[in-house]
N, C-alpha and C positions, 0 to 999 in steps of 0.2 A: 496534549493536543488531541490526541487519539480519544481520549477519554471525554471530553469534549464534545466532539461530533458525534462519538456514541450518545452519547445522554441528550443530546438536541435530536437524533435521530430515532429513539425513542420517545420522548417526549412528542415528536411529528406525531410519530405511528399513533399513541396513545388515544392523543387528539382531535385524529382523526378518524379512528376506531370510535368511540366516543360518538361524535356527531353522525357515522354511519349508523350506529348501533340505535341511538336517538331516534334516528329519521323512518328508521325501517320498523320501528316496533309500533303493532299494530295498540291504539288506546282500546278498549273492553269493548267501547260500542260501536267499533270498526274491525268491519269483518271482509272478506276477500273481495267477495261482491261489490261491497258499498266501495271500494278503491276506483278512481277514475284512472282512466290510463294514461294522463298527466302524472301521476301522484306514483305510477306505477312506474313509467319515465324518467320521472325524478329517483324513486328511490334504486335504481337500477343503475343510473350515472354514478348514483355517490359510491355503490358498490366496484363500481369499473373506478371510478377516481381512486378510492382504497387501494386495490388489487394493483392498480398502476404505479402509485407511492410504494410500496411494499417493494412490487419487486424492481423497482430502477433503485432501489437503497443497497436491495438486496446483488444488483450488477456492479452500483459502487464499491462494496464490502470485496464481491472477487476481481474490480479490475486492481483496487488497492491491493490486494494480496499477491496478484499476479504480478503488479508494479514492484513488492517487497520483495519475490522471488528472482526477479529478473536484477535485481541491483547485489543479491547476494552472491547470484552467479556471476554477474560481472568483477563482486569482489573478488571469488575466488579465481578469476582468469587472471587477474592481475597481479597473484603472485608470483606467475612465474614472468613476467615483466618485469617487474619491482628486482629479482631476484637476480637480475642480468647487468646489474648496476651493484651489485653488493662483493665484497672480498672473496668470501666465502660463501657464496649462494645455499651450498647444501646445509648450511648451519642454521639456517632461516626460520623462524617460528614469526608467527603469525597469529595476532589474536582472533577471537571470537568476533563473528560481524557486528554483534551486539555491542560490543568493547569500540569501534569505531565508529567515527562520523558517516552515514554513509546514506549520499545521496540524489534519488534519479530526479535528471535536469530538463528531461525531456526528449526526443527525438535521439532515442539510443544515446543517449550519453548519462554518465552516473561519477556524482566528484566523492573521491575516499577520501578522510584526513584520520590518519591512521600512524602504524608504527611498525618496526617489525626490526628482531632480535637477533644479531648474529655475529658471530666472530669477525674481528677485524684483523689487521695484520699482525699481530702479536699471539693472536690465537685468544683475544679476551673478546668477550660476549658484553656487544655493547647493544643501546638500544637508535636507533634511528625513527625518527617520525619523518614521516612525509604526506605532499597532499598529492594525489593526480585523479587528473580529468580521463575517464575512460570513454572509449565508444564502444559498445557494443549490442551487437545485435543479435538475439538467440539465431543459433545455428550454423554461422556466420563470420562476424568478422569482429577481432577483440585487436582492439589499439590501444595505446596509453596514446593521449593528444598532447598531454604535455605532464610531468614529474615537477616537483620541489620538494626538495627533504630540507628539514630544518636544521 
């Protein structure tokens, strides 16, 4: 998916690159002078049009990133949640966020469907999956809304 919206968001820029770069080049027998300042007008919007694609892409690239960062810290608040419901808490490993499903719903909340490894009553290392719903908000306040382990 990511990959995707990269390649349409290049493809935009290209494109539009492209038809600026088109509009604004002067032909051989068009010189500064001879420009009316309609034609001057025109070629100064499509410049501002450009400049304005570019960087509202470029605000979507860091709110997506700040959205990834903020779901990864909600994952890791939620292990010691998760860990409050386990035999053996201290025994708890946890994968890589990468390794889990993990993700934001919107309006501070972010769903894990994940796993996590830990001694049971016998002392054997088992694995448990679970999904929950977190809310959290930088700086603030980390809840699990609701758990189910499978």
């Amino acid at each position: 998916m990511n990959t995707l919206l990269r390649l349409r968001s290049l493809t935009m820029i290209l494109i539009v690159s492209i038809i600026a770069f088109s509009s604004c080049t002067n032909s051989p027998s068009e010189t500064a002078d001879a420009l009316s300042k309609e034609e001057i007008a025109r070629r100064d919007s499509v410049k501002r049009a450009v400049m304005k694609f570019v960087l509202e892409e470029d605000e979507k690239k860091k709110a997506a990133k700040r959205g990834a960062l903020l779901s990864i810290e909600a994952y890791n608040f939620s292990h010691d949640l998760i860990k409050e419901h386990l035999k053996a808490p201290s025994t708890a490993s946890f994968p890589e966020p990468n390794e889990v499903k993990l993700l934001s719903l919107g309006d501070d909340r972010y769903y894990v469907d994940g796993y996590v490894d830990s001694q049971n009553d016998f002392g054997a290392m088992v694995r448990t999956e679970y999904e929950c719903w977190i809310y959290y908000r930088q700086n603030e306040t980390v809840k699990i809304e609701n758990i189910d382990f499978k």
